[in-house]
C-alpha positions as a Markdown table, in Angstrom:
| # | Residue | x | y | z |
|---|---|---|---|---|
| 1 | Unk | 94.4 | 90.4 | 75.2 |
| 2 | Unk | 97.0 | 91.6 | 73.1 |
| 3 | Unk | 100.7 | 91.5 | 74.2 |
| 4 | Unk | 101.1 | 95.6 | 74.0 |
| 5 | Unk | 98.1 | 95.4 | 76.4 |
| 6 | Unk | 99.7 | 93.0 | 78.7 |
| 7 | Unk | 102.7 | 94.9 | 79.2 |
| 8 | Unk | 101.0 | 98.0 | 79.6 |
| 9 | Unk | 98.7 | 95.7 | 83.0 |
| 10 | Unk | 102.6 | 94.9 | 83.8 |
| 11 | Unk | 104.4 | 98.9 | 83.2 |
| 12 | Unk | 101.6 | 99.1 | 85.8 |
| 13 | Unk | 102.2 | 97.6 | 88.6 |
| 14 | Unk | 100.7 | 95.2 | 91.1 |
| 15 | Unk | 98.1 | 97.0 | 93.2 |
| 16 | Unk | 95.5 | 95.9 | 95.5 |
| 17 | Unk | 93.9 | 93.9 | 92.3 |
| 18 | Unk | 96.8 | 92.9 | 90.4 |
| 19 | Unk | 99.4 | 90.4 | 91.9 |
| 20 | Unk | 102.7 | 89.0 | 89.9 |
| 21 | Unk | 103.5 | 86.0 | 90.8 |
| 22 | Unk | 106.6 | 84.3 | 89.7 |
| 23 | Unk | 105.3 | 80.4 | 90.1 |
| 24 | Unk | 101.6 | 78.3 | 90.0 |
| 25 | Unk | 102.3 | 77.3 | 93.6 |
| 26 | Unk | 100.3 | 77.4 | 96.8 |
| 27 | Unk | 100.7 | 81.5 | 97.3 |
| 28 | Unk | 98.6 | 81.9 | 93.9 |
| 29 | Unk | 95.8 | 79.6 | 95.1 |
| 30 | Unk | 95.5 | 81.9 | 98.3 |
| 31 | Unk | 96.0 | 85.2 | 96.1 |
| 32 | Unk | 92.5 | 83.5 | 93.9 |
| 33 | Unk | 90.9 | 82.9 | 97.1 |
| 34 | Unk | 91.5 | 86.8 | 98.7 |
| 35 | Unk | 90.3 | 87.9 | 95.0 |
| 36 | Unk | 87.3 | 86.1 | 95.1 |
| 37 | Unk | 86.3 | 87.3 | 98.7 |
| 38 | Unk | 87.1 | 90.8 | 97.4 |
| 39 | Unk | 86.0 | 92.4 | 94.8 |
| 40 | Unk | 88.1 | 90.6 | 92.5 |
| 41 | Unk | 91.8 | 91.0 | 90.5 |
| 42 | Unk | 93.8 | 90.0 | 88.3 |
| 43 | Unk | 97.0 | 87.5 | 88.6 |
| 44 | Unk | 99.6 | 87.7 | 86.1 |
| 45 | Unk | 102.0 | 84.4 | 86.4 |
| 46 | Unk | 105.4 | 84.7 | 85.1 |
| 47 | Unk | 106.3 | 88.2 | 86.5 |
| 48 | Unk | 108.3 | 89.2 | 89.2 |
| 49 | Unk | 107.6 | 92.1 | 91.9 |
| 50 | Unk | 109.9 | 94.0 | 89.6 |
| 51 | Unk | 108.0 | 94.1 | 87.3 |
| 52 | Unk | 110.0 | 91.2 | 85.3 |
| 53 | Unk | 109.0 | 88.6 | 83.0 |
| 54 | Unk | 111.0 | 85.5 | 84.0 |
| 55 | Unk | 110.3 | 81.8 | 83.7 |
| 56 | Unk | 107.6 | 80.2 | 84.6 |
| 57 | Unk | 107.8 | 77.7 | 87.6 |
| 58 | Unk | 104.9 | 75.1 | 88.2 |
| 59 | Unk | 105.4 | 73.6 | 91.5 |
| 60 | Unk | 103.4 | 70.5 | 92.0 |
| 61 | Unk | 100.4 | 70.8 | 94.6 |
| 62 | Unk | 99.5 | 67.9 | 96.2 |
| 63 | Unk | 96.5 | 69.4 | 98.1 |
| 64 | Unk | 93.0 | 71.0 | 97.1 |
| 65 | Unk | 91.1 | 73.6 | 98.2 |
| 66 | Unk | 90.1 | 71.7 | 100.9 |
| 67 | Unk | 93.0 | 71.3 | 102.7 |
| 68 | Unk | 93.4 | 74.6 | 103.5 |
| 69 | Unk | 93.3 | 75.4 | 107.2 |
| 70 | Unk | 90.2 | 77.3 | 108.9 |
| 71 | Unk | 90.0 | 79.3 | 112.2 |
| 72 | Unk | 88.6 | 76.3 | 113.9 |
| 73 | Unk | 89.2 | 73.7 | 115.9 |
| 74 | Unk | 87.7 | 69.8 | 117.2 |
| 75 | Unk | 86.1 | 71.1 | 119.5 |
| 76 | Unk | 84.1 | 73.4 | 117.5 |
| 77 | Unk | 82.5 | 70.6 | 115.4 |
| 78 | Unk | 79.1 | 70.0 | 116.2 |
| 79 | Unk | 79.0 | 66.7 | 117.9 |
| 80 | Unk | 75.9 | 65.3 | 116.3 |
| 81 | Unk | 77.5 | 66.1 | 112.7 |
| 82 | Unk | 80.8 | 64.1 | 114.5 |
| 83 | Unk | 78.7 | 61.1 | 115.3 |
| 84 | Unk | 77.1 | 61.0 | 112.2 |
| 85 | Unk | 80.5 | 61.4 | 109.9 |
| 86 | Unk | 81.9 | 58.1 | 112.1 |
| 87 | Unk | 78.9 | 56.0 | 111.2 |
| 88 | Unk | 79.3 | 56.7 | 107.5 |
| 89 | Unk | 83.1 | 56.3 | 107.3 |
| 90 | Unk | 82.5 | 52.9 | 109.3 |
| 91 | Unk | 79.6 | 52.2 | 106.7 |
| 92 | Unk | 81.7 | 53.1 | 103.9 |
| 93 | Unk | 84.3 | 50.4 | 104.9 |
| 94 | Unk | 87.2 | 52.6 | 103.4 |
| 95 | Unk | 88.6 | 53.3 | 106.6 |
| 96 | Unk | 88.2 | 51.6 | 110.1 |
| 97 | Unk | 87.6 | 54.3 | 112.4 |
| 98 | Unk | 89.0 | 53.9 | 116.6 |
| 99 | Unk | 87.8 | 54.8 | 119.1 |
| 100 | Unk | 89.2 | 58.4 | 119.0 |
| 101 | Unk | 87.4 | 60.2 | 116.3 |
| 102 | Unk | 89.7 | 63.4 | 116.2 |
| 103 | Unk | 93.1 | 61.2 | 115.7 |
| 104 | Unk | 90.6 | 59.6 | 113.2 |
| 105 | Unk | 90.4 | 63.2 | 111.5 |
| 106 | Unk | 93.8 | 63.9 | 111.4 |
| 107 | Unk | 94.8 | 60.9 | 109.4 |
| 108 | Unk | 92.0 | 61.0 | 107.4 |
| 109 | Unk | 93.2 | 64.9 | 106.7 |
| 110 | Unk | 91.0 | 67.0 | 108.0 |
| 111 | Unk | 92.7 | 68.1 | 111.1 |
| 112 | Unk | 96.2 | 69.9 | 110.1 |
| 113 | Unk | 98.7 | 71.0 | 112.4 |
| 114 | Unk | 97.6 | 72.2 | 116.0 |
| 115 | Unk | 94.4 | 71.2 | 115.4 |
| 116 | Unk | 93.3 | 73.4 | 113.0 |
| 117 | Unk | 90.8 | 72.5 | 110.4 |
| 118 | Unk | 90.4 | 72.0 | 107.2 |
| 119 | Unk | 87.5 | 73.3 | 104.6 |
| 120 | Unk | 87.0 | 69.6 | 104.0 |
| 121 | Unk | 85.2 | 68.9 | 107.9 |
């Protein structure tokens, strides 16, 4: 792409597939996630909503895709899959598992805040 065709996507504007996003950060993970259950789009990073180039900003993310939360809860897991996950984490010997599997989850990540769910369980 050449830059004449870049700001011409830009003189644009965003739309339902094109987002500007000012920063690599969390917001631009979800934006690649909606794009991918859609039909897909375009992110341009280092643009503002005004249409602006500015400088970039990388903001460190400590997380992967699998942290992201899930409409779901403990109690939806399937209890046989449960059981099974607990002998393996006790076999593995990483992490000693007690005798309360979901606080077990949570500090293991896979239950976030309220009980949600990650991708990961």
């Amino acid at each position: 792409m050449t830059t004449n065709q870049l700001l011409h996507i830009i003189e644009q504007g965003e739309s339902e597939t094109l987002e500007f996003k000012t920063s690599f950060n969390r917001a631009v993970i979800e934006t690649i996630i909606a794009f991918s259950n859609a039909n897909s789009g375009n992110i341009v990073l280092g643009v503002n909503d005004d249409k602006e180039i500015v400088e970039m900003r990388f903001i460190s993310l400590n997380y992967s895709f699998d942290s992201f939360e899930v409409n779901a809860k403990y109690n939806d897991l399937d209890k046989e899959a449960l059981a099974f996950f607990k002998k393996r984490i006790s076999e593995a010997g990483r992490y000693k598992p007690t005798s309360n599997l979901n606080n077990d989850l949570t500090k293991l990540g896979f239950i976030k805040r309220e009980g949600k769910l990650t991708r990961a369980a």
